[in-house]
Structures are given as structure tokens and as C-alpha cells.
Rosetta silent file (secondary structure, phi, psi, omega in degrees, C-alpha in Angstrom):
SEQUENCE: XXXXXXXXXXXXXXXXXXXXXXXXXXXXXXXXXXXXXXXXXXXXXXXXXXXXXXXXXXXXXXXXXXXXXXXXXXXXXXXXXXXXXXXXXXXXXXXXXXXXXXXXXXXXXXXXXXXXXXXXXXXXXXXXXXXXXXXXXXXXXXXXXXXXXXXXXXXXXXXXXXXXXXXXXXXXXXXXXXXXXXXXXXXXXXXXXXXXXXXXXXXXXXXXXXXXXXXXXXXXXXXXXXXXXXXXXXXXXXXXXXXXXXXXXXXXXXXXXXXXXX
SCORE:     score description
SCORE:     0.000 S_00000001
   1 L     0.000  -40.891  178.354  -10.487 -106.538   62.099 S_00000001
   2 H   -59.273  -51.673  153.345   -7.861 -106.521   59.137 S_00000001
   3 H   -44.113  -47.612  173.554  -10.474 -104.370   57.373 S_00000001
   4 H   -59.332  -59.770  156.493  -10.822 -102.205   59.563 S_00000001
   5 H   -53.734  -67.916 -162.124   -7.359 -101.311   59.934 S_00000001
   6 H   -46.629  -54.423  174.581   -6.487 -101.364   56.382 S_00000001
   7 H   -61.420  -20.373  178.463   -9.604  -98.470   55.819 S_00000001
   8 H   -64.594   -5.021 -169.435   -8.173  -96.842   58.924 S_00000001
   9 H  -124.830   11.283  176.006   -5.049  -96.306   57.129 S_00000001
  10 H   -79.985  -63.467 -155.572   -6.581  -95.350   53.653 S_00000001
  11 H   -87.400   14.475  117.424   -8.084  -92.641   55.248 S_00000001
  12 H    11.074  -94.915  176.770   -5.175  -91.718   56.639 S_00000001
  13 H   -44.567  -74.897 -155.485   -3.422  -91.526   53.579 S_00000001
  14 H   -46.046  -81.009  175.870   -6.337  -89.660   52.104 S_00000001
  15 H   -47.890  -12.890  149.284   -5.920  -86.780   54.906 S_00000001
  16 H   -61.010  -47.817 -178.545   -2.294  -86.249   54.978 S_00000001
  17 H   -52.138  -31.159  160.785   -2.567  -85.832   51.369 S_00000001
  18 H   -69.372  -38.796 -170.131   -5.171  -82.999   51.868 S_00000001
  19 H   -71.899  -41.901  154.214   -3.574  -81.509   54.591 S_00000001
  20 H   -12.653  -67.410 -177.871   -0.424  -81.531   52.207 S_00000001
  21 H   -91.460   19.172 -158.901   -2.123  -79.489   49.669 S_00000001
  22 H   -93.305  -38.986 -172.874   -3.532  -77.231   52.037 S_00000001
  23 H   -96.188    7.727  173.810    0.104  -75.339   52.463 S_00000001
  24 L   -69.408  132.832  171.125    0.674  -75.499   47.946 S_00000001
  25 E   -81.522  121.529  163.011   -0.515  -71.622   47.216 S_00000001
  26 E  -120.941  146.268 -153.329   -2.615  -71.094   44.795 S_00000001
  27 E  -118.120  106.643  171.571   -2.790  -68.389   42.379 S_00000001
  28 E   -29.310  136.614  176.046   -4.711  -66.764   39.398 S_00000001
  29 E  -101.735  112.354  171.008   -3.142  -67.000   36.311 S_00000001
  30 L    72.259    9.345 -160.141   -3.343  -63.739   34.413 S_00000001
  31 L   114.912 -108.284 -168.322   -6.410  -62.958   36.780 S_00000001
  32 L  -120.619   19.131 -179.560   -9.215  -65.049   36.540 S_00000001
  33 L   103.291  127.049 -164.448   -7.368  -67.402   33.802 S_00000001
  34 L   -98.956  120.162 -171.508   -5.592  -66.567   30.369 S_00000001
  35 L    37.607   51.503  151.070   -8.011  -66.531   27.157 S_00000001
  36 L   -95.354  151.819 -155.104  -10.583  -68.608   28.895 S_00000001
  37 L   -61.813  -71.432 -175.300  -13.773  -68.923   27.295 S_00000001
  38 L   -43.969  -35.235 -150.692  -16.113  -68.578   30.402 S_00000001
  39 L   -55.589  168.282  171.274  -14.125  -65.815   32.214 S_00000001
  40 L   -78.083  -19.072 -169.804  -16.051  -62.846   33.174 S_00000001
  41 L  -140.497  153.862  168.588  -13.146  -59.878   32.477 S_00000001
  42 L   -70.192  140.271  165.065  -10.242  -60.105   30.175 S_00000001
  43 L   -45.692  150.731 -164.421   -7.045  -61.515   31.307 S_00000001
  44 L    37.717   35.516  165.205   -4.699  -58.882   32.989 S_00000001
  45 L  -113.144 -161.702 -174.130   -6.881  -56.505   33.322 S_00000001
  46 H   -64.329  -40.644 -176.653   -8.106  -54.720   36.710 S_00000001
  47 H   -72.819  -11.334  179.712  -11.167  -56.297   37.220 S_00000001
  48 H  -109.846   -8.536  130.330   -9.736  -59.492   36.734 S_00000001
  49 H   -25.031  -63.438  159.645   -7.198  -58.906   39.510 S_00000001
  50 H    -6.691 -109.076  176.556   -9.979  -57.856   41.210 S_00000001
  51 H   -40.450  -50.932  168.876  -12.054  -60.268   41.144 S_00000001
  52 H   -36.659  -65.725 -153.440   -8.925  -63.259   41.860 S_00000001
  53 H   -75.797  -39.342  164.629   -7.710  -61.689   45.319 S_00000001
  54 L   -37.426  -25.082  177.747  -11.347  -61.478   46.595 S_00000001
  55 L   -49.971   80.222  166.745  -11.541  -65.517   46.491 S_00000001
  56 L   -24.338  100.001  174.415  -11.605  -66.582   50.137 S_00000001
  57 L   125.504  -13.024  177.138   -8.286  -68.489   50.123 S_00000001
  58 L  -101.269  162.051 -165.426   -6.505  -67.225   47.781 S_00000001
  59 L   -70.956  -31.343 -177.283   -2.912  -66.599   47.751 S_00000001
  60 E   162.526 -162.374 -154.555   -2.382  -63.921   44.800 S_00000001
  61 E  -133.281  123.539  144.684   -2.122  -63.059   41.368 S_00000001
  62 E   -82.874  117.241  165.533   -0.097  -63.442   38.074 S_00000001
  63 E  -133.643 -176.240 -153.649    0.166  -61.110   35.673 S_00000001
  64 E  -109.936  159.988  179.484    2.275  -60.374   32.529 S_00000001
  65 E  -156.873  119.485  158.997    4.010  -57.165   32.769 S_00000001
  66 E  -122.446  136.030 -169.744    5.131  -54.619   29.771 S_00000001
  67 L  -127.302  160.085 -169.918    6.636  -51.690   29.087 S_00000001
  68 L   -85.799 -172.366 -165.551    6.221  -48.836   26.959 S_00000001
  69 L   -71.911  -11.410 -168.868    8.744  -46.263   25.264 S_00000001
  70 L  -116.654   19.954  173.726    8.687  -43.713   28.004 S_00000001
  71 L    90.673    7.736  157.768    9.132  -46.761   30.833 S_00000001
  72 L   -40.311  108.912  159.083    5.576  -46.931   31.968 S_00000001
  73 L   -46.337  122.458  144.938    4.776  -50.683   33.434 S_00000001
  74 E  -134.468  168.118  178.908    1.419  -52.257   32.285 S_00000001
  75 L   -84.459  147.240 -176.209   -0.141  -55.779   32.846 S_00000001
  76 L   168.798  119.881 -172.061   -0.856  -56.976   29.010 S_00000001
  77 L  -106.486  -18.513  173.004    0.334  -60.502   28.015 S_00000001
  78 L   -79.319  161.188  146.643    0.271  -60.760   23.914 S_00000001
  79 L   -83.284   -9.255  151.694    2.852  -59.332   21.572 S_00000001
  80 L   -72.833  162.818 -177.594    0.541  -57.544   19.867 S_00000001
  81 L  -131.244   -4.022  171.569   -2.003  -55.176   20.367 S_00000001
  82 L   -39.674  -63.195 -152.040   -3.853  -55.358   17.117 S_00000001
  83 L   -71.483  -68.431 -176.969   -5.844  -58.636   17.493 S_00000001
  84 L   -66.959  -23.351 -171.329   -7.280  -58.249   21.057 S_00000001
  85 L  -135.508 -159.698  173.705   -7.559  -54.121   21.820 S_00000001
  86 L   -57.539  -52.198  172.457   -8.263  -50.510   20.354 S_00000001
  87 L   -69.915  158.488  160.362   -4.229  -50.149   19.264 S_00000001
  88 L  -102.624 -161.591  179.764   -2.383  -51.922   16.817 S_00000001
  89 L    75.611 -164.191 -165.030    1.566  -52.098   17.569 S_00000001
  90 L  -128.995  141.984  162.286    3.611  -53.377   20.598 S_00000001
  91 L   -66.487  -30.028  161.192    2.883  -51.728   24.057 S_00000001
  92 L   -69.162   -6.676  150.393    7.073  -51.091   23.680 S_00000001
  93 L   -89.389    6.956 -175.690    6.551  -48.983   20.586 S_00000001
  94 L  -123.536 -163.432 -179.877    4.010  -46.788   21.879 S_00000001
  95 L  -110.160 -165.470 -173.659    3.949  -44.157   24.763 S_00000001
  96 H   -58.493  -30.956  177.700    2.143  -43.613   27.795 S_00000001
  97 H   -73.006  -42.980  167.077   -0.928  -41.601   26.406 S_00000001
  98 H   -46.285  -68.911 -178.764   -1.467  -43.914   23.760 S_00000001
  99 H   -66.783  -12.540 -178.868   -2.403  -47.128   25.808 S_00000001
 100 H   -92.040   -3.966  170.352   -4.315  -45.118   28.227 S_00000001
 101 L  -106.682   25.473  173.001   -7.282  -44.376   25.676 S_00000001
 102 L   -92.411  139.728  145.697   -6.478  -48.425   24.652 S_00000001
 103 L  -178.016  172.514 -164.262   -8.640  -51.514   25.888 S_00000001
 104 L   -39.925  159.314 -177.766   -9.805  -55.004   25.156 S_00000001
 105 L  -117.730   77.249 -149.796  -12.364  -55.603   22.455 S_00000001
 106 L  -122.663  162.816  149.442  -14.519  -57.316   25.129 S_00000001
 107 L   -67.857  -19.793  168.350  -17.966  -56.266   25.739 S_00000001
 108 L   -80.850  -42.502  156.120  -16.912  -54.736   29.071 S_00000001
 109 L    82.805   74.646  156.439  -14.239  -52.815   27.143 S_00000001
 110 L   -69.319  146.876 -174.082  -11.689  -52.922   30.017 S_00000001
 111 L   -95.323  116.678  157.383   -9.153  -50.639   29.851 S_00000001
 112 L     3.341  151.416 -149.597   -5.518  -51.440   29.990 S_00000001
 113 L  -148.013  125.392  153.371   -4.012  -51.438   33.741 S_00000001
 114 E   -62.159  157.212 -169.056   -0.910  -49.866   34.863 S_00000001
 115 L   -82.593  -68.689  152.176    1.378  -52.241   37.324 S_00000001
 116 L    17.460  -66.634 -165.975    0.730  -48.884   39.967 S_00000001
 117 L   -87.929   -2.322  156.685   -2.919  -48.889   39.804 S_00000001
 118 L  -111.545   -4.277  174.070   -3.256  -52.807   41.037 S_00000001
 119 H   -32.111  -71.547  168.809   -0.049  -52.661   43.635 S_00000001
 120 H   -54.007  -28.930  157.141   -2.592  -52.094   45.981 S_00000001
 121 H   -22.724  -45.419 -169.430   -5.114  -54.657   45.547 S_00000001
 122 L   -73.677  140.468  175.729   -2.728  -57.115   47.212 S_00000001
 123 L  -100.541 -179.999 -155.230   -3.007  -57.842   50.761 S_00000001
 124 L   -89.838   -4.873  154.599   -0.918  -58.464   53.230 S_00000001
 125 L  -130.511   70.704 -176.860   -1.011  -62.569   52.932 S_00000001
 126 L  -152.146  155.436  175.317   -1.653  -62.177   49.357 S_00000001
 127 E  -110.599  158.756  128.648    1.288  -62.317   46.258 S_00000001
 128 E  -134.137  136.039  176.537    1.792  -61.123   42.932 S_00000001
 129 E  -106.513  147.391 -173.461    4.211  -62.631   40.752 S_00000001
 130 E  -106.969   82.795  179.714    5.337  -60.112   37.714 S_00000001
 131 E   -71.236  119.534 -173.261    5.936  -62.172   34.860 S_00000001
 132 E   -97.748  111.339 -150.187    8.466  -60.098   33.081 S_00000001
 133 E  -112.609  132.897  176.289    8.137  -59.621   29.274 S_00000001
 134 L  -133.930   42.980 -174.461   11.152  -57.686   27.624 S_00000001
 135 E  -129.853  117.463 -151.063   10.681  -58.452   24.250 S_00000001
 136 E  -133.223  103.178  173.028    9.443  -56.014   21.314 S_00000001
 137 L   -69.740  -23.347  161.987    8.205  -57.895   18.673 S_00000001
 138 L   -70.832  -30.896  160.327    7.941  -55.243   16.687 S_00000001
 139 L  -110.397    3.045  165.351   11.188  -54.075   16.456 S_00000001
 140 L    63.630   73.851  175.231   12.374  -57.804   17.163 S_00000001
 141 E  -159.773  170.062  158.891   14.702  -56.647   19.148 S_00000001
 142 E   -53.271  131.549  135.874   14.994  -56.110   23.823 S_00000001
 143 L   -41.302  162.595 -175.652   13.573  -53.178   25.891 S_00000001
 144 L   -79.817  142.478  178.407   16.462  -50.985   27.354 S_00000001
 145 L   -89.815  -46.349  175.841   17.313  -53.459   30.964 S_00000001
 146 H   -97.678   21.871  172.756   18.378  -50.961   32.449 S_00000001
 147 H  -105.598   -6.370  147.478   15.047  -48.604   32.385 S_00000001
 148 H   -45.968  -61.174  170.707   13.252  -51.525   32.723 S_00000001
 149 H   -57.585  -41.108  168.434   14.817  -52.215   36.017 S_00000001
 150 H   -66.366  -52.256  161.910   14.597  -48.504   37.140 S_00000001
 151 H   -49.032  -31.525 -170.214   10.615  -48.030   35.926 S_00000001
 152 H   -89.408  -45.581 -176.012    9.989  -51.608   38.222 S_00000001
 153 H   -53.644  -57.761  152.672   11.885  -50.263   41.097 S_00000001
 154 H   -29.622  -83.564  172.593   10.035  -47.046   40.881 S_00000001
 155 H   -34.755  -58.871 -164.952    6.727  -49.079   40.941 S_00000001
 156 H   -90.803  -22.386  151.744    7.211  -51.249   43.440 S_00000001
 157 H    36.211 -156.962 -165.045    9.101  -48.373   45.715 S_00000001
 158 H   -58.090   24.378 -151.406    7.884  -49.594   49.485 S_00000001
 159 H  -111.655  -46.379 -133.491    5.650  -52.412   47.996 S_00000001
 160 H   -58.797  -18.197  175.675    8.288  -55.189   46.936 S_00000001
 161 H   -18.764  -67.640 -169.990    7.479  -57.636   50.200 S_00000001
 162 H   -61.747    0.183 -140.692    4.893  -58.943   48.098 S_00000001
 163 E  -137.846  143.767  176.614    6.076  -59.205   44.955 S_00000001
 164 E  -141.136  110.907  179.652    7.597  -62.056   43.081 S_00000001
 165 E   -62.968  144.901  171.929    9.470  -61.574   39.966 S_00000001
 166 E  -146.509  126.425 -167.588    9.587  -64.314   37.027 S_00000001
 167 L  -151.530  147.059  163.086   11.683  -63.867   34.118 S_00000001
 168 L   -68.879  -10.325 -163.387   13.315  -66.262   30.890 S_00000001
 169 L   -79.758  102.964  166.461   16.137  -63.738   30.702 S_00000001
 170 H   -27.980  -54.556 -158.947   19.566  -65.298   32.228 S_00000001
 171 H   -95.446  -63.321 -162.295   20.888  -61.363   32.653 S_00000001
 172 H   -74.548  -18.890  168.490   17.875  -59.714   33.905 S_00000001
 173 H   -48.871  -73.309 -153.708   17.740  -62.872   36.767 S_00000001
 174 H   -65.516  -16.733 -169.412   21.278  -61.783   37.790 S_00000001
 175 H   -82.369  -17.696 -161.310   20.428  -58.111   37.458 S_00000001
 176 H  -127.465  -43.644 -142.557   16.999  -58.381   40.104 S_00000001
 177 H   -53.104  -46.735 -173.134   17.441  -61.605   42.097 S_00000001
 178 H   -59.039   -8.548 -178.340   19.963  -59.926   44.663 S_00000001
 179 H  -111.873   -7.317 -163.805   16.860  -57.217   45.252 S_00000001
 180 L  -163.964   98.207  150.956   13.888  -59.291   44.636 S_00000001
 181 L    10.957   94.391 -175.525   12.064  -62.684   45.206 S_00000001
 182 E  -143.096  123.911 -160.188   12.833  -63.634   41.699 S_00000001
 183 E  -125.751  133.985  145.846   12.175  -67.073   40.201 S_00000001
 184 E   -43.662  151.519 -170.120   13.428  -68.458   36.603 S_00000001
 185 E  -146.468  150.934 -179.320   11.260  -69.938   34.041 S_00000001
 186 L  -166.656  170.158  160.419   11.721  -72.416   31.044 S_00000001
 187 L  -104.612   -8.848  171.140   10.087  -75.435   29.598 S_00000001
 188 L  -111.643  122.586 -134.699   13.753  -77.158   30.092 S_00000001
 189 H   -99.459  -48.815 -177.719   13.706  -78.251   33.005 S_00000001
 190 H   -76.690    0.425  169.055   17.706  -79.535   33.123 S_00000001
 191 H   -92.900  -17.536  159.141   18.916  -75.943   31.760 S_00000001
 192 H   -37.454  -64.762  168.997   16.513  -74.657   34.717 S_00000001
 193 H   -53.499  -57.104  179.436   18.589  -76.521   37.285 S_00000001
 194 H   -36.349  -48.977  178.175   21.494  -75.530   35.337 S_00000001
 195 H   -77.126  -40.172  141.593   20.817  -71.891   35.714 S_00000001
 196 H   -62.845  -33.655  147.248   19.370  -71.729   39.083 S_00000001
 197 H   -30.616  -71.312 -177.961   22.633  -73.362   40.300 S_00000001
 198 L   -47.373  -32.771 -163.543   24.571  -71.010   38.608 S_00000001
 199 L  -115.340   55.972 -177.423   22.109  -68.078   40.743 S_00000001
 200 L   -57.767  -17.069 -178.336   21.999  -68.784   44.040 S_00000001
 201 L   -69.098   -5.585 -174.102   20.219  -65.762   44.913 S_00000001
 202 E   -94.787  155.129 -156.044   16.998  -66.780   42.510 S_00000001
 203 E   -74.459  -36.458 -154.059   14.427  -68.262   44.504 S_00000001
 204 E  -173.573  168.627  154.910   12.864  -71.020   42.207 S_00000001
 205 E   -93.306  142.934  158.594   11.592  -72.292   38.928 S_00000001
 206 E  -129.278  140.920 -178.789    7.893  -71.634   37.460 S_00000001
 207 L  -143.305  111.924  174.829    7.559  -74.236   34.964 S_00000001
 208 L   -12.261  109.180 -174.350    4.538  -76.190   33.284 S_00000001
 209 H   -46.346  -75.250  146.526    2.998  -78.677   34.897 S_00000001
 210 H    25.239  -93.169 -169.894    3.354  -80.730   32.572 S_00000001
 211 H   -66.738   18.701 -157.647    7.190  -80.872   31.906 S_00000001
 212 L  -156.805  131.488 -178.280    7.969  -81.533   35.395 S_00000001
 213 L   -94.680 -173.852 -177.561    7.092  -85.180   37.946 S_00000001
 214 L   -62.611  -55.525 -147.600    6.553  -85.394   41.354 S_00000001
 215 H   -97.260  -18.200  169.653    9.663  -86.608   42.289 S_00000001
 216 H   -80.427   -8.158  178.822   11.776  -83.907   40.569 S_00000001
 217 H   -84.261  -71.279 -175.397    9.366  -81.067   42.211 S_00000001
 218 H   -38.836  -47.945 -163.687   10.318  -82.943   45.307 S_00000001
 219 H   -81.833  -26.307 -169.757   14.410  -83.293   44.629 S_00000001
 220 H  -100.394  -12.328  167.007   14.449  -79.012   43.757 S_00000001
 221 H   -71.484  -46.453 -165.810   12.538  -78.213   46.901 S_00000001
 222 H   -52.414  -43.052 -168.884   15.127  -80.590   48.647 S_00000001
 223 L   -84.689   10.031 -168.354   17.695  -78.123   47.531 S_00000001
 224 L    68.619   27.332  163.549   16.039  -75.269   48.738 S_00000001
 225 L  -123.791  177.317  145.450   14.322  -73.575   46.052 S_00000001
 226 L   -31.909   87.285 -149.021   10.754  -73.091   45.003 S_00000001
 227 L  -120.407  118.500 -175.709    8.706  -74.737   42.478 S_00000001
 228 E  -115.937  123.886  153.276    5.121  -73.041   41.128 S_00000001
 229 E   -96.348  157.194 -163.670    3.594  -74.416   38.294 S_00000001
 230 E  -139.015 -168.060  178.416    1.486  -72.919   35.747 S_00000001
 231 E    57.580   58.191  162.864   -0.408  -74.148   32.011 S_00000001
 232 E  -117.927   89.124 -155.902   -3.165  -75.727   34.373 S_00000001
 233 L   -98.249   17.499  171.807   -6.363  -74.887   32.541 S_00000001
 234 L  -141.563  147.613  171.653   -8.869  -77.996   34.499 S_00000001
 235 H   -43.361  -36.297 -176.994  -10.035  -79.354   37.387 S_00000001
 236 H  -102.961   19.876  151.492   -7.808  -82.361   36.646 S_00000001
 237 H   -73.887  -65.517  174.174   -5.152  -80.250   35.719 S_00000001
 238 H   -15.533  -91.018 -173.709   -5.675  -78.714   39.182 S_00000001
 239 H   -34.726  -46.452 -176.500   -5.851  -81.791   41.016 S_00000001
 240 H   -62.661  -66.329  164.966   -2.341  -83.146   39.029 S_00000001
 241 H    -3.292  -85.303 -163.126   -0.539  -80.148   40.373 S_00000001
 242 H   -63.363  -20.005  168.946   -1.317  -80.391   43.744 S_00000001
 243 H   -52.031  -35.289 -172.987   -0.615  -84.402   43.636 S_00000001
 244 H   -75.263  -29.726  162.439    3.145  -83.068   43.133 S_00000001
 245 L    80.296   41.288  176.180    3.192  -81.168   46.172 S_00000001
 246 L   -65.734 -144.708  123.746    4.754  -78.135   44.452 S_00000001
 247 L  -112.599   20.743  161.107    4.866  -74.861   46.670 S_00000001
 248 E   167.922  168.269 -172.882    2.435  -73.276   44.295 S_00000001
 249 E  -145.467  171.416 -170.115    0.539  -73.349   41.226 S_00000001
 250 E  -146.564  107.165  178.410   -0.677  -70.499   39.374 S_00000001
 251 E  -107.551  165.407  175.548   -4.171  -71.780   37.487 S_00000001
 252 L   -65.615  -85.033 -131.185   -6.726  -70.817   34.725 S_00000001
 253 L   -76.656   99.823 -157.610   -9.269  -71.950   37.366 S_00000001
 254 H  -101.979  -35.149 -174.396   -8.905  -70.284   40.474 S_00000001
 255 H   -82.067  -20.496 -171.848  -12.273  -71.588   41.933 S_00000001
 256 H   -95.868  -46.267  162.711  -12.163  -74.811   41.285 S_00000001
 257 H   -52.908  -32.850  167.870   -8.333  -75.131   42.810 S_00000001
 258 H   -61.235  -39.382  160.762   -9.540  -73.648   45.911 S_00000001
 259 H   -44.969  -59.030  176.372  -11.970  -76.730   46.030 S_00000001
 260 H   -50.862  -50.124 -165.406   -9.585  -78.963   45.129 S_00000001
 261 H   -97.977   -6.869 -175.481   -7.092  -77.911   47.779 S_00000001
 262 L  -128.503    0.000    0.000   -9.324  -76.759   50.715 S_00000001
């Protein structure tokens, strides 16, 4: 009889904890997963957008977001453009015509993606978070903040429901939080707190898995923000995540976290 209870309360355990990780969202990273070997399409591009929000179950999409000299948005995650496409340069040194005859040096030869031309993809219980890169490596120096903010407003126009901003920049958090689902990002985790304090209007941290327990995922939820983690490139990265009970994770693997969690 003592057995019996004690497995009755195992499996228990075991089913809260699934039901648990049933409400963490989870989300493509970059698409289908950033410079993985196997994917089928290059990170950020359309097809690898695509391809993410079709996954019965899934929640959304990350993608890197940059922009170019005449404020055009595109998804594009390196700081270069040499190594990986058709251009050389920064996408913030060139203009708009230029990157649209660019793309990956893939066998699919996807073409660079405007933030515009995947807005729609997303559904209506679907995300995208806009990791925002404002840094021009080339001239080592910032994009202008405010046509940065004015080209993203423009884009996202009647769209922004959906949309979840993520940015390292202290000043553009204060400049978009009051307009936009906008979560901080760092690998230090106590200048995180520090900074989200300081902001009540930003929603959350995205942070590494890695650099971040259980019970501190737990203590920043307590306080009423958001925690998504990301740099989960395995099933038993997957699986560590969702032990933490985050309120999302944004993975290489998108298929195999949907296993994991459903």
C-alpha cells in the first residue's frame, strides 16, 4: 500500500511539472535556429520565419533586426555582410537598393528580408520579438535613435500587439518601453535587475539560460516581470529551460521543444 501511494504521488509530480511547461512559450530563435548545421534555410531569413510559425504549437519568432542608411528595417543578425552574403560592409553603411539584390551564400540563396515583408506571417496567438541591433561596426560607432525609432514605428504602424521588443541599450529601453512590450537583455544578470528596476515600464529580461537558476527565474516573475531565455541549442538544453519554469524560451530547436513541452 505504501508503494502504491508513494508512485501515486511521483506521478503526480511528473504531471504538474508537464502541465507547468505547457503555459512556458516557446519560440524560434532566429527562425528555425541561429547557424545550425542541419537547418533547412538560413537564419533570419523568410523562409525560415516561415517555416517556425507553421509548427503546430508554436508561439512565435525571433529575429535580429537592422537598419540601413536610408532607415529601412531588415532581419540579418551578423555585423558583417562579407562572410555569409553577396555584400561586403554593414547593412548600416549601405542603402536600400543595395541589400535588396543581397542574399546568403546558401544553396537556396535566400534573399535578405525586410521587417515589412514578414509582419504578416504572425498570427493572431503567435509573437515576434525584434531583437534590436544598433550598432555599426563599421563605422564603430550607433545608428541615428531617433530614425531608428521612427523607421520601427513606421513598420509596425497597426501591427505592434504582437510584437516584442529586446534591446542591450539602457536609452533606447527608456525611449520604446512606454510604447512597446519591450524587454532588456544582458548576460549580468544583477545589472539586469538593476536596470529593470530603474524601468518600470520594461516588461522583462531575455537572458541565457545558462546565466540564470530556477529560483532567480522564479524571484523576477514574483516581481512581475518576464523572463525568456535563449542560447538553447539541444534537447537537453530544451528540457533545462523549461525545468526553470521561465515564461518563455526562444530555442535553436523549435521541434524538439515542442516535444519536450507538449
Amino acid at each position: 500500500m505504501r508503494l502504491f501511494f508513494s508512485t501515486l504521488l511521483l506521478l503526480n509530480l511528473v504531471g504538474c511539472t508537464k502541465n507547468s511547461n505547457k503555459q512556458v512559450f516557446i519560440l524560434g530563435h532566429a527562425g528555425m535556429g541561429l547557424s545550425m548545421q542541419n537547418a533547412i534555410y538560413h537564419d533570419n531569413s523568410k523562409e525560415a520565419v516561415e517555416l517556425c510559425l507553421s509548427f503546430p504549437g508554436s508561439n512565435g519568432v525571433e529575429v535580429d533586426i537592422q537598419m540601413d542608411q536610408q532607415g529601412c528595417l531588415w532581419l540579418y543578425h551578423d555585423d558583417f555582410l562579407d562572410q555569409i552574403t553577396s555584400l561586403g560592409g554593414c547593412i548600416n553603411s549601405k542603402n536600400t537598393p543595395e541589400i535588396e539584390q543581397c542574399h546568403y551564400k546558401t544553396l537556396k540563396k535566400e534573399n535578405l528580408v525586410k521587417l515589412i515583408e514578414i509582419l504578416p506571417f504572425i498570427k493572431s496567438n503567435q509573437k515576434i520579438f525584434l531583437d534590436l541591433k544598433i550598432s555599426n561596426s563599421c563605422s564603430n560607432s550607433l545608428v541615428d535613435y531617433q530614425l531608428f525609432k521612427h523607421s520601427l514605428t513606421l513598420a509596425l504602424n497597426s501591427t505592434s500587439e504582437n510584437v516584442c521588443l529586446i534591446t542591450n541599450n539602457v536609452f533606447l529601453l527608456s525611449e520604446l518601453a512606454d510604447q512597446y512590450t519591450t524587454y532588456f537583455s544582458s548576460d549580468n544578470l544583477e545589472l539586469s535587475k538593476q536596470i529593470i528596476s530603474e524601468n518600470p515600464d520594461c516588461r522583462g529580461l531575455v537572458i541565457r539560460n545558462k546565466t540564470i537558476e530556477k529560483s532567480q527565474v522564479s524571484y523576477l516573475k514574483s516581481l512581475g516581470k518576464e523572463i525568456y531565455l535563449f542560447d538553447i541549442r539541444s534537447p537537453r538544453g530544451n528540457r533545462d529551460a523549461l525545468k526553470k519554469n521561465p515564461n518563455g524560451i526562444i530555442t535553436d530547436d523549435i521541434r524538439a521543444a515542442l516535444i519536450e513541452r507538449d
